[in-house]
LUMVEX-203744 format. One line per field, with one value per residue (C-alpha): residue number from 1; residue in three letters; x, y, z. Coordinates in steps of 0.05 Angstrom, whole numbers, plus 32768, in hexadecimal, padded with zeros to 4 digits. Layout:
domi = NUM; ...;
romi = ALA; ...;
xx = X; ...;
yy = Y; ...;
zz = Z; ...;
//
This chain:
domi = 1; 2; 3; 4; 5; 6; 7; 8; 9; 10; 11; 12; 13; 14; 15; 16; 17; 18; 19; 20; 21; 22; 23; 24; 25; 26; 27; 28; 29; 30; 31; 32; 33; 34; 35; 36; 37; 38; 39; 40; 41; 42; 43; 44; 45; 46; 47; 48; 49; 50; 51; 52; 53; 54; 55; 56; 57; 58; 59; 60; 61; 62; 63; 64; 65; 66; 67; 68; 69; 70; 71; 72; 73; 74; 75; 76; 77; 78; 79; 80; 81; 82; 83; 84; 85; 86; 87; 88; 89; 90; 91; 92; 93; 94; 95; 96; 97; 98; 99; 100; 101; 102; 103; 104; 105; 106; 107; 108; 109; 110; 111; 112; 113; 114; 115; 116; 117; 118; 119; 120; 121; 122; 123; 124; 125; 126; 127; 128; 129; 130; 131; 132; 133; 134; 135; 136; 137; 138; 139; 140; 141; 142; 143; 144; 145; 146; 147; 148; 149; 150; 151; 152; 153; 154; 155; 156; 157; 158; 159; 160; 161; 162; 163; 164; 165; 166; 167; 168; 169; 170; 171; 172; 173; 174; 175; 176; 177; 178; 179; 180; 181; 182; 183; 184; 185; 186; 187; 188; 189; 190; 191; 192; 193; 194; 195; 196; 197; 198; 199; 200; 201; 202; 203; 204; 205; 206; 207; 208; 209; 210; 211; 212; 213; 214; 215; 216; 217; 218; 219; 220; 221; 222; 223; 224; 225; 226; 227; 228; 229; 230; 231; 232; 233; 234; 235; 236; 237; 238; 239; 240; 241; 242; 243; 244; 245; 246; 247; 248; 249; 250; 251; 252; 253; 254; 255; 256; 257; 258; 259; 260; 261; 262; 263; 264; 265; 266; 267; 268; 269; 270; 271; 272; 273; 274; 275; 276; 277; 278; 279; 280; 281; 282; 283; 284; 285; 286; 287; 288; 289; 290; 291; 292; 293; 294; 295; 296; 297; 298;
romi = UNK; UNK; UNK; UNK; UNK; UNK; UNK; UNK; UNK; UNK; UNK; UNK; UNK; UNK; UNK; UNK; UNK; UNK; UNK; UNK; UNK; UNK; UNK; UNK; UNK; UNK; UNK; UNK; UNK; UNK; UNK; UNK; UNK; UNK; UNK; UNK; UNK; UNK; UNK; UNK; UNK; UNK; UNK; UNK; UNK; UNK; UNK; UNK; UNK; UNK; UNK; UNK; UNK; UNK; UNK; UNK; UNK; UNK; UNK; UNK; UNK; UNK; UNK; UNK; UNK; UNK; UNK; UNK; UNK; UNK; UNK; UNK; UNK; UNK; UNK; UNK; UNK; UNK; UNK; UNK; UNK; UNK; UNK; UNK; UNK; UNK; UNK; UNK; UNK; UNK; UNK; UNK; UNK; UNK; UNK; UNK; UNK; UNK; UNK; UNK; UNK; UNK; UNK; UNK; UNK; UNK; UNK; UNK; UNK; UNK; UNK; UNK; UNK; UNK; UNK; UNK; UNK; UNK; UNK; UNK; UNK; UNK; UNK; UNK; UNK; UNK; UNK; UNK; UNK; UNK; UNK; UNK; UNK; UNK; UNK; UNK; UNK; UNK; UNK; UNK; UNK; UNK; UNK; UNK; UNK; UNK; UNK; UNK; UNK; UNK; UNK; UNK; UNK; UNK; UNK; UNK; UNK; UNK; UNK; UNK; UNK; UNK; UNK; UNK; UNK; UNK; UNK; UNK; UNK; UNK; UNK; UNK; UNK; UNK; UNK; UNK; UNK; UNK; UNK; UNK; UNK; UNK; UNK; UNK; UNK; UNK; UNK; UNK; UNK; UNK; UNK; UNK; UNK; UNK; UNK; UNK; UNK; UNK; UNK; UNK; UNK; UNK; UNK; UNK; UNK; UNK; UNK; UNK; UNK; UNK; UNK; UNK; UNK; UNK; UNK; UNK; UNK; UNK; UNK; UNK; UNK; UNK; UNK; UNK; UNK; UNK; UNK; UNK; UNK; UNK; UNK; UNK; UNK; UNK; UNK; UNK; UNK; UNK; UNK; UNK; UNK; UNK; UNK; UNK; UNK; UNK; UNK; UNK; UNK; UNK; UNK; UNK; UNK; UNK; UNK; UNK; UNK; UNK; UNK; UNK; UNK; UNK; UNK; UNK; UNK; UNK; UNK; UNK; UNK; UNK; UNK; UNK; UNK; UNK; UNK; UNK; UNK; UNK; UNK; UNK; UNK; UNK; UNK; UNK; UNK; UNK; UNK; UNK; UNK; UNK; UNK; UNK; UNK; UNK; UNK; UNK; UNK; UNK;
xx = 8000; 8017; 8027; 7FF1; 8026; 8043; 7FF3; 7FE2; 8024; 8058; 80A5; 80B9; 809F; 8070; 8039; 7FF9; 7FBD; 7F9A; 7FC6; 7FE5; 7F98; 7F7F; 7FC3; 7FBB; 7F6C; 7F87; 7FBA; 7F7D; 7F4C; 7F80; 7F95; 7F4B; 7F28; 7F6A; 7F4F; 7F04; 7F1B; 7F3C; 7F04; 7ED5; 7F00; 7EFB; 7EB3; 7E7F; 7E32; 7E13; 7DD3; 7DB8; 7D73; 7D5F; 7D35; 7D04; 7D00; 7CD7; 7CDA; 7CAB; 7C55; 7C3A; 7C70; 7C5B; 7CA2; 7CA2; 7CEA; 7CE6; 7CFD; 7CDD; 7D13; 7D4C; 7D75; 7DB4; 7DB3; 7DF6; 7E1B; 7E63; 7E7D; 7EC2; 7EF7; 7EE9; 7EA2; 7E73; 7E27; 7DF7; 7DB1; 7D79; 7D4C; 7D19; 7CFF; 7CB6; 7C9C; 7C4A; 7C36; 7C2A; 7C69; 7CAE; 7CDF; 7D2C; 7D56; 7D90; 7DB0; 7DDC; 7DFD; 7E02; 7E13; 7DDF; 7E09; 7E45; 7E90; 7EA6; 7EE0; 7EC5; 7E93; 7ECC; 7EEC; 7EA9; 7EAE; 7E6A; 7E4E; 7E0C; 7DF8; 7DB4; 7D8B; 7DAB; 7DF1; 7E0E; 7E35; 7E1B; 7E50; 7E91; 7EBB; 7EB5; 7E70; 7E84; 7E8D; 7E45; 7E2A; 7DF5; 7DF8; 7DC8; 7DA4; 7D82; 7D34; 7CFD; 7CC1; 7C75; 7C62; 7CAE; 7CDD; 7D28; 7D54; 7D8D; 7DC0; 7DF0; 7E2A; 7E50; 7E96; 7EC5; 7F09; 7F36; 7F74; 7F43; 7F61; 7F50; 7F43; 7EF8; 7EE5; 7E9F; 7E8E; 7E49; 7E2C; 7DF3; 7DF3; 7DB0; 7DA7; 7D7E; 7D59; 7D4A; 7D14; 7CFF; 7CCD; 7CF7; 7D00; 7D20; 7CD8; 7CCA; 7CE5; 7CEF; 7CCC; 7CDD; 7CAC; 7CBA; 7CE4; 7D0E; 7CE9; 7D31; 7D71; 7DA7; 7D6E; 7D8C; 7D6C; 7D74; 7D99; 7D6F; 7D2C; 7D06; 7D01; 7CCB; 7CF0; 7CB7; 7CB3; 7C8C; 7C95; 7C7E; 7C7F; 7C81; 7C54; 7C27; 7C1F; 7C39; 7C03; 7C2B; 7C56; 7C93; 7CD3; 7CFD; 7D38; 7D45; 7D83; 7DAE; 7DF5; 7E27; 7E4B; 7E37; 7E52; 7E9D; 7E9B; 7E93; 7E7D; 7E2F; 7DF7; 7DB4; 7D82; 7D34; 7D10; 7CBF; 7CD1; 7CE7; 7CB2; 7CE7; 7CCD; 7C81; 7C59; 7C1C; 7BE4; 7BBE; 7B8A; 7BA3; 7BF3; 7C07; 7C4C; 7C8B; 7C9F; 7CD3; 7CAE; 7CE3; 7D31; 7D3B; 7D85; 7D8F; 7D85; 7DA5; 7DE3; 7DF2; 7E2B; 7E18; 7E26; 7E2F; 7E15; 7DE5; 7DC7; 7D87; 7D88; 7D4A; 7D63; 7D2D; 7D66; 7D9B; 7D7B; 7D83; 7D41; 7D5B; 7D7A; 7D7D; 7DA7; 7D9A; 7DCB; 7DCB; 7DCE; 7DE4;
yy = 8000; 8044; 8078; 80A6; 80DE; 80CD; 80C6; 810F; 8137; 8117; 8129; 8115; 8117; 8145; 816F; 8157; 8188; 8180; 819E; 81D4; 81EB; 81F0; 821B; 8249; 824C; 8258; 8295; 82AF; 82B7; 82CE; 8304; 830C; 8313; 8346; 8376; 8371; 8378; 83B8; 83D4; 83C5; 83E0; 842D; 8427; 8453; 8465; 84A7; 84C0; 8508; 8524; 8569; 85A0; 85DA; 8615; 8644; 868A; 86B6; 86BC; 86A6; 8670; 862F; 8600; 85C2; 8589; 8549; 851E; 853B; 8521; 84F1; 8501; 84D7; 8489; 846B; 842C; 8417; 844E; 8442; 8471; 8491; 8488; 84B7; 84B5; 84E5; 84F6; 852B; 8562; 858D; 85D1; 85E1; 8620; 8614; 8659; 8697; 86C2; 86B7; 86B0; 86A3; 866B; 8653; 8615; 8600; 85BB; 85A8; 856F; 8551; 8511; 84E7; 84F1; 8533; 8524; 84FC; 8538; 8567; 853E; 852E; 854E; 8568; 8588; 85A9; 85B2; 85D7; 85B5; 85E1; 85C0; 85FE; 85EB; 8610; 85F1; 85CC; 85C2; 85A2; 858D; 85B3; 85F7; 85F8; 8633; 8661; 8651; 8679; 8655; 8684; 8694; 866A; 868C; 8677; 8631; 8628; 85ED; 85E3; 8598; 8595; 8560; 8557; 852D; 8510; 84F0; 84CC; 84DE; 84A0; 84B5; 84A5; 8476; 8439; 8479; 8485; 843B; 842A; 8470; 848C; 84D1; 84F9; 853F; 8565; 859C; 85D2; 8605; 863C; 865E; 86A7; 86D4; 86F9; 873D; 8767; 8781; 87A4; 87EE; 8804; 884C; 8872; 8894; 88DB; 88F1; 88CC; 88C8; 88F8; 88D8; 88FF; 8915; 8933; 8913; 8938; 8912; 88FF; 88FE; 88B3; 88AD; 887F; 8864; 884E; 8837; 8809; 87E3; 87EE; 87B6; 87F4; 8820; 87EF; 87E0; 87AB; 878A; 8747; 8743; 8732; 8720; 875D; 8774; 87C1; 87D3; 8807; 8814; 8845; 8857; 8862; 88A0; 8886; 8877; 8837; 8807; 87F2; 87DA; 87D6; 879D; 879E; 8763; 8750; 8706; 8721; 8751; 878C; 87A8; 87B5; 87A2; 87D4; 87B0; 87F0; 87F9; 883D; 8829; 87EC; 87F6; 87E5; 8807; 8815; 8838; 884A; 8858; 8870; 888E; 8883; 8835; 8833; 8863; 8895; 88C8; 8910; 8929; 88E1; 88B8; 887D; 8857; 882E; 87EE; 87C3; 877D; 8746; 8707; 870E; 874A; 8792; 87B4; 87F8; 8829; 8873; 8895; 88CA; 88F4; 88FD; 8942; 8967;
zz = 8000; 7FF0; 8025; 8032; 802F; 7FDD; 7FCE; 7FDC; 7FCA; 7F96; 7FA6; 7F59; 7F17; 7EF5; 7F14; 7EFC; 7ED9; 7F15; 7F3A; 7F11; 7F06; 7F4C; 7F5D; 7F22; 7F46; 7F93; 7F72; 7F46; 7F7F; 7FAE; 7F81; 7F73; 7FBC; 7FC6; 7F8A; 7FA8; 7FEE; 7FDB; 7FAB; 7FE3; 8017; 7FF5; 7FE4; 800C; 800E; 7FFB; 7FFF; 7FE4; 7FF2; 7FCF; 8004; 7FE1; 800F; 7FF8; 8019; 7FF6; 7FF9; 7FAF; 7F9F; 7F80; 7F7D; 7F73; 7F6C; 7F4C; 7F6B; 7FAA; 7FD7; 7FC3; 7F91; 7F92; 7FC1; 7FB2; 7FD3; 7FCB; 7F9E; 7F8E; 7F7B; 7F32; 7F32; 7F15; 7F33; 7F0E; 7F13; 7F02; 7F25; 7F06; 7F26; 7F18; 7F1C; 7F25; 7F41; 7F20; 7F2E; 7F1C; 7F47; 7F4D; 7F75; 7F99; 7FA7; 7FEC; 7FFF; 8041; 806B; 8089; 80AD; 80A2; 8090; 8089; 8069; 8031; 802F; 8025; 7FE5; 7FB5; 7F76; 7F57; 7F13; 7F0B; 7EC3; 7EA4; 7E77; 7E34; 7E51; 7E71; 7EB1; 7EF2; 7F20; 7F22; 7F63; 7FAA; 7FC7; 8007; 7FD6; 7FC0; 7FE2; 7FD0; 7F83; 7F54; 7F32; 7F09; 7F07; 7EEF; 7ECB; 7EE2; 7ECE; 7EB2; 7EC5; 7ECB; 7EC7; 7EEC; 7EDB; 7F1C; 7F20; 7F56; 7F4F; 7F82; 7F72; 7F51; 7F80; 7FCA; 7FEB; 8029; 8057; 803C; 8042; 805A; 806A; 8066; 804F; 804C; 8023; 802A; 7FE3; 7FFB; 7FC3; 7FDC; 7FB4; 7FB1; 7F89; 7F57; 7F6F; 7F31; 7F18; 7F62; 7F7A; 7FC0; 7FC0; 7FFC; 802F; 8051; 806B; 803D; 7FF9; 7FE0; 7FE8; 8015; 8050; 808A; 80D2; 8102; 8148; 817F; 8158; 8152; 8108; 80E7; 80A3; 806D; 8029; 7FF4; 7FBE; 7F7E; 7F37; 7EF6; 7F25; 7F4E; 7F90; 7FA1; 7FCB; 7FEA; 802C; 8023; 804C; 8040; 806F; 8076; 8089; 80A6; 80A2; 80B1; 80ED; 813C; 8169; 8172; 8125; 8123; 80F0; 80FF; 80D8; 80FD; 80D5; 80DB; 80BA; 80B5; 80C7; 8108; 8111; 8114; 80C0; 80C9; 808A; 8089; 8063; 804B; 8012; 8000; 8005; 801D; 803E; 806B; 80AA; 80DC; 8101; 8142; 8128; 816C; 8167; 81B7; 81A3; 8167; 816A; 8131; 8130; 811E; 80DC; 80BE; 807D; 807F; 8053; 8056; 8028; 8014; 800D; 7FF2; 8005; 7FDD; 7FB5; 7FC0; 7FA8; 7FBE; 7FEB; 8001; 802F; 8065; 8091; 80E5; 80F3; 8123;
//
């Protein structure tokens, strides 16, 4: 009887097919569950959802999709993910729009190194750079009943390495959408319908205006800051801000002329230096709609 030992491994001779095939196999899938193990090992999970804010009376938006945009798993160094949004516009008014990424949970870090495009529907590119650097992008403005396709992409760059494996993230896009202002004038009340008033110090002075769209009222309430800048008794830098969503910029619903109002710039409480410059600024968000300036006297 042979020895067990010669019967399962042959000291002379040639190696059999056998063998030589289920070596070549074992090196194969070694090298094989390496590659996958390291693929694997740099993969993470993403998931984007898309927010509509809309911050003005009269706005009909609407997103498709209404809330995720992008659900990835395992996306390896140089991928590409893309996908599609469209902004409707399904009120009456026009209005204009802005986009912000933020991070809603997750790695910051693998946060910090996404690349993302944004491209319009005619192909021209609205952004190109670092997730983290999309702040306050203009989007443009959307006419009533119009829509808008964005195309956004989001790539991993090929040079990540082991240190982003199994990570998770969650961006939030947030559009923030506003009536479109250009079409409305600030028209100032007394005492300062003429620019370059003089006010004289220590009086309480009511500050009043209204808007107007090519000589009409305009009739709606909106969220507009008033504010004034210039400097205080030991000349000083200072900029005092009144706004209706705080209650501080009166809205005046009249029939005859429906208007905003400060009605107390008391300059004990808010400090001006004789003889100085200030302006007063109507800003509708990121809009200016008009300003004026008045002097302190003496």
């Amino acid at each position: 009887m042979q020895p067990l030992k010669s019967f399962f491994f042959i000291r002379k001779g040639p190696i059999s097919p056998i063998v030589k095939g289920l070596y070549v196999f074992m090196v194969f899938f070694i090298v094989l569950t390496g590659v996958v193990y390291f693929l694997n090992g740099t993969r993470f999970s993403l998931a984007a959802d898309v927010v509509s804010v809309v911050k003005s009376e009269g706005i009909v938006a609407r997103i498709v999709p209404e809330q995720t945009l992008f659900t990835i798993s395992n996306m390896a160094p140089g991928n590409r993910e893309t996908a599609q949004l469209t902004i409707f516009n399904e009120g009456t008014l026009d209005f204009s729009y802005m986009m912000n990424a933020e991070l809603s949970g997750g790695s910051q870090a693998l946060y910090n190194i996404l690349d993302l495009q944004i491209y319009r529907s005619d192909g021209k590119q609205l952004y190109a750079g670092k997730m983290q650097g999309l702040k306050s992008m203009e989007l443009g403005t959307l006419s009533a009943s119009g829509s808008e396709t964005l195309d956004f992409f989001i790539g991993f760059p090929i040079e990540c390495g082991n240190e982003y494996q199994n990570l998770n993230l969650l961006i939030k896009f947030v559009i923030n959408v506003t009536e479109r202002p250009l079409q409305l004038q600030v028209v100032w009340e007394p005492p300062l319908e003429k620019s370059d008033v003089n006010v004289r110090r220590g009086r309480i002075m009511p500050i009043r205006f209204h808007l107007e769209d090519n000589g009409v009222y305009d009739t709606v309430k909106r969220d507009l800051t008033l504010v004034i800048s210039g400097v205080d008794e030991f000349n000083n830098p200072v900029e005092y801000v009144f706004m209706v969503s705080q209650g501080t910029l009166l809205w005046q619903s009249t029939s005859s002329k429906p208007q905003y109002e400060l009605p107390l710039l008391d300059t004990g409480k808010y400090p001006m230096k004789a003889g100085s410059y200030y302006s007063g600024t109507v800003k509708y968000g990121n809009f200016t709609l008009g300003t004026t300036q008045f002097k302190s006297g003496k």
